[in-house]
N, C-alpha and C positions, 0 to 999 in steps of 0.2 A: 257488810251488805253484799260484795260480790261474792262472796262463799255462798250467803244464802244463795241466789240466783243459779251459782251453778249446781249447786244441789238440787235442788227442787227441778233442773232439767235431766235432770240422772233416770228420773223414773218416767217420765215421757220421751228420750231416746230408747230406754229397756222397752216399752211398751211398743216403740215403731220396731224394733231390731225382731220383736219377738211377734207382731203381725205378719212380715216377712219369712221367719222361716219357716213355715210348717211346709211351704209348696215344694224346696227344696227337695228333703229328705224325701219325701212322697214320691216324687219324680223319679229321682234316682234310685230308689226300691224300687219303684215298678219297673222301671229298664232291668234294673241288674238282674230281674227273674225272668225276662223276657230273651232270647234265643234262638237263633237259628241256628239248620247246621247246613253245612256245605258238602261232606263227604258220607259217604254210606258204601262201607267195604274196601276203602280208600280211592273210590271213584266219585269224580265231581260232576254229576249231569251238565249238559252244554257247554265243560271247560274240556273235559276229558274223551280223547277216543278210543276205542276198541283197543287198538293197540296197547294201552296202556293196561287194560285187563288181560289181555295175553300175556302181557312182561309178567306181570304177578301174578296168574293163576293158571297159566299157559293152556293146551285145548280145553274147549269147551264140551259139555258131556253131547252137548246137544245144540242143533240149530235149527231152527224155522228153517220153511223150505226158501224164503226170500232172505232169509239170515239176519231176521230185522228182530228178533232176539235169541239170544246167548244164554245157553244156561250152563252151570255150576253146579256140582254135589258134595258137598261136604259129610261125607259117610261118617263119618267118628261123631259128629252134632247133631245129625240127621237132620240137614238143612240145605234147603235149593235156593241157588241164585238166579232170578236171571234178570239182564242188562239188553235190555230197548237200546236199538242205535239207528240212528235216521241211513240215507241213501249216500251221506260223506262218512260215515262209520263213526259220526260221534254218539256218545253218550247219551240217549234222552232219559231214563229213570233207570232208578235200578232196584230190584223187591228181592228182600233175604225172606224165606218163610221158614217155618218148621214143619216138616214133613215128617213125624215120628213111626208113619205107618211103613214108608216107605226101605224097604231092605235087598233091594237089587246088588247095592254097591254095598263092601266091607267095610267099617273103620283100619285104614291101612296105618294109621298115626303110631309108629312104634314111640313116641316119646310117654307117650300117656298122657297129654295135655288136655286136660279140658277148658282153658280160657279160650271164648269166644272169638272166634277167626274174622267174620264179619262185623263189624260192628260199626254205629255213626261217629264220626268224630268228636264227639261228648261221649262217646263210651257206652251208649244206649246199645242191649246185645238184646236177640231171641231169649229169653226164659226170664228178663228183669220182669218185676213188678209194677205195676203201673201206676204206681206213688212216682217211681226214681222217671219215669215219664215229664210226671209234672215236675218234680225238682230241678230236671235238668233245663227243660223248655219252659215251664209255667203252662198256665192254664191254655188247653186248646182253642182255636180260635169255633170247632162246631165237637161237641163229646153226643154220639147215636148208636141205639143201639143194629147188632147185622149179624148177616148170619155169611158162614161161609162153612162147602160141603156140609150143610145141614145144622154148622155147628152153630150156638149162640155167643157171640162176640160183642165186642163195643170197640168202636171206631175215634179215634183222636185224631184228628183233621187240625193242620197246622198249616195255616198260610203266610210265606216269607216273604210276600210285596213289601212290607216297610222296610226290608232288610237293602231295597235296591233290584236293578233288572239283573244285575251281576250275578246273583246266587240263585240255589235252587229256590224255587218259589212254594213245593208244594211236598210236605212229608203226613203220610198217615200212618197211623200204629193200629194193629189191630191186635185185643187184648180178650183171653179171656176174664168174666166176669167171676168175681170172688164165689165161693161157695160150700157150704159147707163149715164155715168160719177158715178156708183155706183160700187164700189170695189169690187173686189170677195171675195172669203172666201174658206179655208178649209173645203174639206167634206169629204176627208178620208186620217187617217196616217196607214201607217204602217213602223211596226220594226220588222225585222228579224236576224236571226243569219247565220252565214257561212254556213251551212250545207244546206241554202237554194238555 
């Protein structure tokens, strides 16, 4: 008689065990697609200051006349940096774009490298696709469409409040739109901190 008893609670333990897990795995999927990033170009907004972009990309091409952003040219990629810094010289955003018209400066890069010089700390560059967008972050928190110099784009707007007041709060990708059955592309990130 106590054999039957424990058997017959075999399939009503299975039955609690198996109401309980569905919320688990659910949870932990949607975290582990979810993401933020902290660096873009290996600068951290509101952790990093100027100085630390000097170290690794030494003068700037250009400065605002109050010197409250810094730019960057990366001639071989055809791509402009420039890094916003408050009145202590720290870091407030920093936008990589792609300026392909732009040909003042040479490609001086004797190695011949074309991997991506700026990039997010997930590895998001200028020319990805904007599938590897969502792969790496998940779904944006607003996707609209924008134009920029005329062009037609689509905007991915990611906001990193859940992430904490510690990290950058706020990244947007600006992508263009597939066409022609040819995919679009990334033509400008930026990463900004709170204070923006």
């Amino acid at each position: 008689m106590r054999f039957w008893v424990s058997v017959s609670l075999l399939p009503f333990c299975a039955v609690m065990a198996s109401a309980q897990a569905p919320s688990t795995p659910w949870k932990s999927a949607a975290a582990a697609h979810r993401a933020n990033e902290l660096t873009l170009a290996r600068l951290q907004p509101e952790h990093d200051s100027i100085a630390k972009a000097l170290r690794i990309y030494w003068k700037p091409l250009q400065a605002s006349a109050e010197e409250s952003t810094l730019t960057w040219m990366n001639g071989c990629q055809k791509q402009v940096m420039n890094v916003d810094v408050d009145r202590s010289r720290k870091v407030l955003s920093i936008r990589v774009t792609q300026v392909p018209e732009y040909k003042e400066y040479e490609c001086v890069n004797t190695r011949g490298s074309s991997k991506p010089v700026w990039t997010t700390g997930h590895g998001l560059a200028i020319g990805d696709a904007p599938d590897r967008v969502l792969k790496l972050y998940g779904a944006p928190d607003s996707r609209s469409p924008s134009t920029k110099g005329g062009q037609q784009l689509e905007l991915l707007y990611y906001a990193f409040d859940w992430a904490g007041p510690d990290v950058p709060q706020v990244m947007q990708v600006l992508c263009t739109p597939e066409k022609d059955g040819k995919p679009g592309q990334v033509v400008e990130i930026t990463l900004a901190g709170p204070s923006l």
